[in-house]
Structures are given as C-alpha cells and as structure tokens.
MMTF fields as JSON, N, C-alpha, C and O atoms, coordinates in Angstrom:
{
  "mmtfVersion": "1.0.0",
  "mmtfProducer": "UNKNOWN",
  "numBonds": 323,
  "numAtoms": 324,
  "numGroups": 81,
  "numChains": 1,
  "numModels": 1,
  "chainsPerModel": [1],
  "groupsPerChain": [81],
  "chainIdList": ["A"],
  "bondAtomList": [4, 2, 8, 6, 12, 10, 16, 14, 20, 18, 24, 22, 28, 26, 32, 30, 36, 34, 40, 38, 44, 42, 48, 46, 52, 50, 56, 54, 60, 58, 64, 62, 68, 66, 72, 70, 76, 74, 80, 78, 84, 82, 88, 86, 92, 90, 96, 94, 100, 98, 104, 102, 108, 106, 112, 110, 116, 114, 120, 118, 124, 122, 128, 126, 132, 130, 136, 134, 140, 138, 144, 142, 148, 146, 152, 150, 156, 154, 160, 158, 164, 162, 168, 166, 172, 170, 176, 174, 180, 178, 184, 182, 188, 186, 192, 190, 196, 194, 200, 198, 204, 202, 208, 206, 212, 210, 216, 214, 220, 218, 224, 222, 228, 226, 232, 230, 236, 234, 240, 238, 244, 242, 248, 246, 252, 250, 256, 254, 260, 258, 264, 262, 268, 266, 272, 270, 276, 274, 280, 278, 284, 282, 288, 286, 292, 290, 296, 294, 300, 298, 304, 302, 308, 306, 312, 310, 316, 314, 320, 318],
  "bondOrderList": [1, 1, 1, 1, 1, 1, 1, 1, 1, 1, 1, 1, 1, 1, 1, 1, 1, 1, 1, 1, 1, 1, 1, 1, 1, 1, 1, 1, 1, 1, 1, 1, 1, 1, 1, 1, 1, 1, 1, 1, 1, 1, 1, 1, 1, 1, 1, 1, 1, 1, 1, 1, 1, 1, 1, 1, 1, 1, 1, 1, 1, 1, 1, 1, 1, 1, 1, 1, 1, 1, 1, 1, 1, 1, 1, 1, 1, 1, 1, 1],
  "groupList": [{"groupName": "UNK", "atomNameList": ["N", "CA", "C", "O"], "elementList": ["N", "C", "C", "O"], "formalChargeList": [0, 0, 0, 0], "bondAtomList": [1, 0, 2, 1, 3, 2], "bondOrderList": [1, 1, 2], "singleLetterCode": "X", "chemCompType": "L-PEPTIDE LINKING"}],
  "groupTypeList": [0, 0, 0, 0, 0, 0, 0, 0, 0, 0, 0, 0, 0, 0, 0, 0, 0, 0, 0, 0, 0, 0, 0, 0, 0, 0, 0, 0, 0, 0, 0, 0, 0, 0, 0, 0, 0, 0, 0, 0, 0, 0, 0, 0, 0, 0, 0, 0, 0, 0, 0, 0, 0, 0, 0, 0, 0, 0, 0, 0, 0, 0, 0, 0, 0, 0, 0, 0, 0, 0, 0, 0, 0, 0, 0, 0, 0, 0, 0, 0, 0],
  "groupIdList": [1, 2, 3, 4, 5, 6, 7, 8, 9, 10, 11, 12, 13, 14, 15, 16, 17, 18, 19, 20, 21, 22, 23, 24, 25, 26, 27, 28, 29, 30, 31, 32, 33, 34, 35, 36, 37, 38, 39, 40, 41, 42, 43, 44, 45, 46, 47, 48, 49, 50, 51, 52, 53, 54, 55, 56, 57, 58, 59, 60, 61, 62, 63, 64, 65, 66, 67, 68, 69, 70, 71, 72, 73, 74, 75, 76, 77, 78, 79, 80, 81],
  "secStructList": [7, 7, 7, 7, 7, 1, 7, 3, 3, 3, 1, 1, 1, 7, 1, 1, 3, 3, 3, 3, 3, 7, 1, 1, 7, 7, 7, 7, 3, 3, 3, 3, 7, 1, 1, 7, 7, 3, 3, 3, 3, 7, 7, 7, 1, 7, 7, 7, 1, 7, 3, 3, 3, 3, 7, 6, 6, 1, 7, 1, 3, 3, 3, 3, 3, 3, 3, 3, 3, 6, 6, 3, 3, 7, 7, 3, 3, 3, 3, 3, 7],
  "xCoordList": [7.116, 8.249, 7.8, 6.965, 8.187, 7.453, 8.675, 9.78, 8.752, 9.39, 9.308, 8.183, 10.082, 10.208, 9.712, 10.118, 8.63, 8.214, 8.724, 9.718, 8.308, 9.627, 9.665, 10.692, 8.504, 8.658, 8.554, 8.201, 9.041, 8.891, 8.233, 8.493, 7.199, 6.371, 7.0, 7.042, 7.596, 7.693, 7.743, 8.325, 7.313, 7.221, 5.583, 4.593, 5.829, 4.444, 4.244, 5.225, 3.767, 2.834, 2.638, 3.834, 2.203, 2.598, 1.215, 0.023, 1.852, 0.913, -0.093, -1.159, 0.285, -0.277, 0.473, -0.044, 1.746, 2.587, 4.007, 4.826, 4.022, 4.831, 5.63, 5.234, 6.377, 7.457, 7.571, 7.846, 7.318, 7.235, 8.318, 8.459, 9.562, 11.057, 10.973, 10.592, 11.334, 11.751, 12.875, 13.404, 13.321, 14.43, 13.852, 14.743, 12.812, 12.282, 11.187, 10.4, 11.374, 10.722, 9.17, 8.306, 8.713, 7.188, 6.802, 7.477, 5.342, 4.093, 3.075, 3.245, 2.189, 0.868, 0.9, 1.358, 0.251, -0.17, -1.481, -2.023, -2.16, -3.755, -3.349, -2.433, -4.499, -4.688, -6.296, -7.119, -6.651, -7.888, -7.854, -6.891, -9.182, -9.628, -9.867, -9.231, -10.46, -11.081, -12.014, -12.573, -12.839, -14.181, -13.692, -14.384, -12.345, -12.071, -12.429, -12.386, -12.882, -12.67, -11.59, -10.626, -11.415, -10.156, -9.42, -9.126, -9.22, -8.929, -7.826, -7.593, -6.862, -5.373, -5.456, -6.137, -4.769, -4.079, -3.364, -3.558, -2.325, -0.874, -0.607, 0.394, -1.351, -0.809, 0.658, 1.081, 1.147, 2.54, 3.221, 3.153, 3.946, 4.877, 6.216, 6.926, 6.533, 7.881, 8.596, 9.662, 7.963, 8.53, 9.78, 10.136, 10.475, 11.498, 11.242, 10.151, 12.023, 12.221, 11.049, 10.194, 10.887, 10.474, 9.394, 9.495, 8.294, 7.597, 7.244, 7.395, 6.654, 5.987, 4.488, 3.79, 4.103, 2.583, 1.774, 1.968, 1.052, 0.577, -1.26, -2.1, -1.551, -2.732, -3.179, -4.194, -2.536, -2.607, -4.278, -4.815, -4.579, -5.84, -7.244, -8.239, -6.983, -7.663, -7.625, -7.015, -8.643, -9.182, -8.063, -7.058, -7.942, -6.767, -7.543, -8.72, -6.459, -7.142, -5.901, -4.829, -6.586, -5.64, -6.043, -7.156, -4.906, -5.215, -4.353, -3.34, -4.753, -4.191, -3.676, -4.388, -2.222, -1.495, -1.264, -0.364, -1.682, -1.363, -0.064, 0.465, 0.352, 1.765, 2.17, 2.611, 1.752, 1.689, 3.782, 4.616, 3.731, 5.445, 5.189, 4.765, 5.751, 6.041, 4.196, 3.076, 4.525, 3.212, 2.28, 1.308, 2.836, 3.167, 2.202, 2.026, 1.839, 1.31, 1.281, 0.869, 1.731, 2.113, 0.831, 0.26, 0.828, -0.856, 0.134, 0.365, 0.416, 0.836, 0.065, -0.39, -0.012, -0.637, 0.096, 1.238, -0.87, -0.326, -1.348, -2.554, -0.669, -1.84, -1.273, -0.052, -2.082, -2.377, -3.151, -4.339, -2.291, -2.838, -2.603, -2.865],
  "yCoordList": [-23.241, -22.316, -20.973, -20.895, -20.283, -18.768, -17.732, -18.227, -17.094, -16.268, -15.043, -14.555, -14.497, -12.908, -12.366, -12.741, -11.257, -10.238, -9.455, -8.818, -9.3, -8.655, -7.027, -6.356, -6.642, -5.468, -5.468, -6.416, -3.81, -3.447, -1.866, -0.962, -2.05, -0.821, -0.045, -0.494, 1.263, 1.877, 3.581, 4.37, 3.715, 3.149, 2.719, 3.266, 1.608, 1.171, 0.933, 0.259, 1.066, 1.707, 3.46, 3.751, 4.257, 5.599, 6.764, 6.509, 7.946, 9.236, 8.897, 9.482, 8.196, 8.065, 8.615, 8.983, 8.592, 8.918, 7.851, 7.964, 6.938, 5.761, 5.276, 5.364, 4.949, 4.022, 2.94, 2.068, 2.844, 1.328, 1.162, 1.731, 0.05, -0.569, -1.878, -2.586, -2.227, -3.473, -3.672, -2.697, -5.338, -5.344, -5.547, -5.755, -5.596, -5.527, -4.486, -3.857, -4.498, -3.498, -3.036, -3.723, -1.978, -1.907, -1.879, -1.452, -2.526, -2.223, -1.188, -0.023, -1.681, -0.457, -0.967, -2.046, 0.094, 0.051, 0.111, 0.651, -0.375, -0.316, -0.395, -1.069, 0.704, 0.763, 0.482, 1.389, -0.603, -0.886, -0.607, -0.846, -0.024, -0.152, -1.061, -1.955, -1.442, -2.963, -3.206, -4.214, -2.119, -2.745, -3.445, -4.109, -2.963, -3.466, -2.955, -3.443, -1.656, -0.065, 0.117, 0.14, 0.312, 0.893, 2.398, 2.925, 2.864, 4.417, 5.007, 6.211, 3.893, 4.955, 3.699, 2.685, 4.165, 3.312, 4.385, 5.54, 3.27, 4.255, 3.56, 2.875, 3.763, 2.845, 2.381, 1.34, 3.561, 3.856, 2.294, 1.752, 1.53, 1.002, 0.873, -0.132, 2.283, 2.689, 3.295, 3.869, 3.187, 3.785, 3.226, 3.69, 2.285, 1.761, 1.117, 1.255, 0.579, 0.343, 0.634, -0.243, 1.711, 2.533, 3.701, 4.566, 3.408, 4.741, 5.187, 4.481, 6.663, 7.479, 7.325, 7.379, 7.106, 6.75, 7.934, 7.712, 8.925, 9.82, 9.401, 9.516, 9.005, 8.783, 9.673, 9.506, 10.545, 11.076, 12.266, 12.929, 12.113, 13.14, 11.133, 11.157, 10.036, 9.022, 9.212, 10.026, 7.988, 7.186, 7.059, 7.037, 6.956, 6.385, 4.801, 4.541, 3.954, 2.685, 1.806, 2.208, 0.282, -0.679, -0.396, -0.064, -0.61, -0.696, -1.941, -2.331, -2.395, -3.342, -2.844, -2.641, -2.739, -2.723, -3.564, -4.395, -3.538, -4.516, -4.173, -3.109, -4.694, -4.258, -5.59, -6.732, -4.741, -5.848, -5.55, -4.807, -6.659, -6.431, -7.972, -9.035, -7.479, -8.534, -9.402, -8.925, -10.33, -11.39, -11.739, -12.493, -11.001, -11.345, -9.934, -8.746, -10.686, -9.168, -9.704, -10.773, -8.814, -9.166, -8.071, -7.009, -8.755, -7.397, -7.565, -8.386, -6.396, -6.103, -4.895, -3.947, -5.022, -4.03, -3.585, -3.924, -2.178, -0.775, -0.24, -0.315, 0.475, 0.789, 2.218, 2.369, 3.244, 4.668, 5.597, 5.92, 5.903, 6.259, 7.891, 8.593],
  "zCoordList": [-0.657, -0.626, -1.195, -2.096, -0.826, -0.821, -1.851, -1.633, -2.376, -2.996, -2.754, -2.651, -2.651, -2.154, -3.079, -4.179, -3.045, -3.815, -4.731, -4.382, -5.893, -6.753, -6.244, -6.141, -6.001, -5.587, -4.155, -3.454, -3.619, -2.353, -2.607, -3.4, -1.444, -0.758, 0.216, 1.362, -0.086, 1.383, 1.481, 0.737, 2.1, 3.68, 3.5, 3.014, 4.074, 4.805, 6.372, 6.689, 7.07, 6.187, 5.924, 5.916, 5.794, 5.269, 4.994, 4.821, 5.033, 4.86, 3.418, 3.228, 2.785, 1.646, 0.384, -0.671, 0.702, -0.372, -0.149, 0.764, -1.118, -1.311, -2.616, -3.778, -2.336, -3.49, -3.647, -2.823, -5.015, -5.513, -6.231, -7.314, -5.515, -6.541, -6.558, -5.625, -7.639, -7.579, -8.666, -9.198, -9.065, -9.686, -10.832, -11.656, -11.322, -12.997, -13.397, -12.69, -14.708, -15.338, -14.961, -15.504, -14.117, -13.345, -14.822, -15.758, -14.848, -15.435, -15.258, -14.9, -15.507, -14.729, -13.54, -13.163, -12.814, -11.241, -11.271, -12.236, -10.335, -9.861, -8.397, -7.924, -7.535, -6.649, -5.798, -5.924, -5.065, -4.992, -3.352, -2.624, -2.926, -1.51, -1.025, -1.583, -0.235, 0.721, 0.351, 0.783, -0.962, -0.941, -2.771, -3.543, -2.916, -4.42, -5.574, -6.703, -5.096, -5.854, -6.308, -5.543, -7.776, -8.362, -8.287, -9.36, -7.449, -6.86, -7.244, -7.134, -7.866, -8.437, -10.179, -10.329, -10.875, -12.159, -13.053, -13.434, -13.201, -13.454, -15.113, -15.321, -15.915, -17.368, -18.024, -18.528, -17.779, -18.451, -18.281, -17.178, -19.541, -19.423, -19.266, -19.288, -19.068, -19.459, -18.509, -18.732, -17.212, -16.058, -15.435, -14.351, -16.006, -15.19, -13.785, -13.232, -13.355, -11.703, -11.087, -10.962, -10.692, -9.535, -9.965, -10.835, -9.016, -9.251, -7.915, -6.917, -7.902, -6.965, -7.06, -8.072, -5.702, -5.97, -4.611, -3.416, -5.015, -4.06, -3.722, -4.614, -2.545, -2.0, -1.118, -0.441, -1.082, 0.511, 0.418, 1.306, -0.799, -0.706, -0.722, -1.446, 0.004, -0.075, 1.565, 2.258, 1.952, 3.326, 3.915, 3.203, 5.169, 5.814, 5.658, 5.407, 5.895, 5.474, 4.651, 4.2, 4.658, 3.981, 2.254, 1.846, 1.473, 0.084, -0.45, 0.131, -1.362, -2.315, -3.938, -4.922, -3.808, -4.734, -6.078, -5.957, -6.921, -8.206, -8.957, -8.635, -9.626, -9.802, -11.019, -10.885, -12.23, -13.529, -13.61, -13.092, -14.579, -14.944, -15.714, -15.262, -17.384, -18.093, -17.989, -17.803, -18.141, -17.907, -16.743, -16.704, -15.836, -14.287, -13.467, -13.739, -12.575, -11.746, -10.001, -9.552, -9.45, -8.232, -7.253, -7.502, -6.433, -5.322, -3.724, -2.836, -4.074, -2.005, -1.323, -1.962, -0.162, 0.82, 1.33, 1.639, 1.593, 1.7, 2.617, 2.385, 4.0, 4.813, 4.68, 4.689, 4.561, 4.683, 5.892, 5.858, 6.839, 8.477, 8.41, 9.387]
}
C-alpha cells in the first residue's frame, strides 16, 4: 500500500523554477542531478509549508528532490526542460 507523498512538486515538470508544499513542517532541501551531485541545499528549518526553489540557471534534465521534515525525508523528481 503506497502512501501519498507528503509533499508536492509543481509544476513539473518546469523552467527550473518550482514549489515545494506540503502539509508538514519542510526541512532542508537537497537537490541532486542524475549523476547524484548535490547542486541546490536549502538548510533553513524554519521555512514553514512551502518553499521556492530556482534551478533555472542548471541542465535541463531530471533531478532528485530530498525533502527532510521531522525524522523523515521524502526524494521526488523534478524534470527541468
């Protein structure tokens, strides 16, 4: 049984400028390429909900999203065309 993602990406896929919401408190962000290069990280704990995440000076290309919260860290993809 599968569980819905706490967060959502959108638009995905996208120019390279995207929003990250969900219904609990975001953590840090990491942003990795395909080769699993760390290319974005967002430390702050205190961002609430939702953040703004700008790629658009990166590869067009798939990336992998990390997305810590609480104990927990969730990885979704994000394609940038």
């Amino acid at each position: 049984l599968l569980s819905s993602p706490a967060f959502k990406i959108y638009p995905n896929p996208n120019s390279g400028k995207f929003t990250i919401s969900g219904n609990s408190e975001l953590g840090s962000i990491e942003v990795y390429n395909s080769l699993g290069e760390q290319i974005f990280s967002n430390s702050k704990d205190d961002q609430g909900s939702s953040a703004q995440i700008n790629l658009s000076k990166s590869d067009r290309g798939i990336y992998f999203v990390r997305i810590h919260h609480g104990n927990q860290s969730d990885i979704q993809k994000v394609v940038v065309q």
